[in-house]
N, C-alpha and C positions, 0 to 999 in steps of 0.2 A: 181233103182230109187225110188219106192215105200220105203225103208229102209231108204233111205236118209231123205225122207220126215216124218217119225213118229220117228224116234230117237229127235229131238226138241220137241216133244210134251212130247215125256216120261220124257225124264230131267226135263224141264219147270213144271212138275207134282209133281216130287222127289222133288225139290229144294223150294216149298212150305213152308214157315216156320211153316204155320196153319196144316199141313198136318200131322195126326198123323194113326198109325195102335197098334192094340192089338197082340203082337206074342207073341208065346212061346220061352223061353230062351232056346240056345242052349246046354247048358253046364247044367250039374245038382248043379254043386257046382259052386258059383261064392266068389272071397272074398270079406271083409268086406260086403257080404248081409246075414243076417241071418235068417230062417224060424220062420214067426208068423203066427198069426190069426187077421184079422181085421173083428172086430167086427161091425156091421152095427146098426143101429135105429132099425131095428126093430127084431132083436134078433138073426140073422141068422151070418154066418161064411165064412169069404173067406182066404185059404192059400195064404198068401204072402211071397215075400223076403222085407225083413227091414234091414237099416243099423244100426239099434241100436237094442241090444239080449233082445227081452221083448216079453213075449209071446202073452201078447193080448197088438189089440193096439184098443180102443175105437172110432170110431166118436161120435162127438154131436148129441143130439137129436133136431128135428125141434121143436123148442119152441109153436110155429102157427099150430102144430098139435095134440098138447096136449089139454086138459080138460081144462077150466078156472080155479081148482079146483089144477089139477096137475101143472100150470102153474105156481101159488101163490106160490105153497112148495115149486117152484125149485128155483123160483127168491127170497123167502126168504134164503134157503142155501148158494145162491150167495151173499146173502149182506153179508158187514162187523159186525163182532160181535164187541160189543162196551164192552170195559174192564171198571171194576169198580175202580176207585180209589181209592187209600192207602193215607189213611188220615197218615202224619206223626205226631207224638208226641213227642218234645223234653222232656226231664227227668231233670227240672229244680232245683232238690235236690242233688246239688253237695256240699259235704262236703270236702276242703282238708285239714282238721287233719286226714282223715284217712289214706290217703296217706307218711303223712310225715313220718313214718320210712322206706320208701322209699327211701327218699335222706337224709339220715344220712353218713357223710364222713367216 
């Protein structure tokens, strides 16, 4: 009787969609995942499985915990660099006598 009554509560637990846990994979090789390193803020290292073969994968840094100082250079590398324009020049000394033994039949 007691059996009956906690098997609802453990489902009703599982069936959680919010409900997450951290395990270890059972298999040592799984496909398409392949072993990197993600790299954290603040300098350290975690082995993961990734589906794309890249050896380091980067997070972002928190912008709001940088230096006022460090924060200027990064948001300056993030703008756009602005191209300088090619002044065109047409070449208005077109002669065609020098062409014409060109079209001699």
């Amino acid at each position: 009787m007691l059996l009956k009554s906690i098997v609802p509560l453990i489902i009703s637990q599982r069936s959680n969609c919010y409900r997450s846990s951290i395990t270890r994979f059972s298999r040592d090789i799984y496909s398409r995942l392949y072993p990197n390193y993600l790299v954290l803020p603040d300098g350290s290292t975690i082995r993961i499985r990734y589906t794309e073969p890249r050896h380091l994968v980067k997070l972002p840094v928190d912008i709001g915990s940088l230096s006022e100082k460090e924060q200027k250079t990064r948001l300056l590398r993030r703008s756009a660099v602005q191209k300088d324009k090619m002044e065109i020049s047409l070449d208005t000394t077109y002669d065609p006598s020098a062409y014409l033994n060109q079209y001699t039949k």
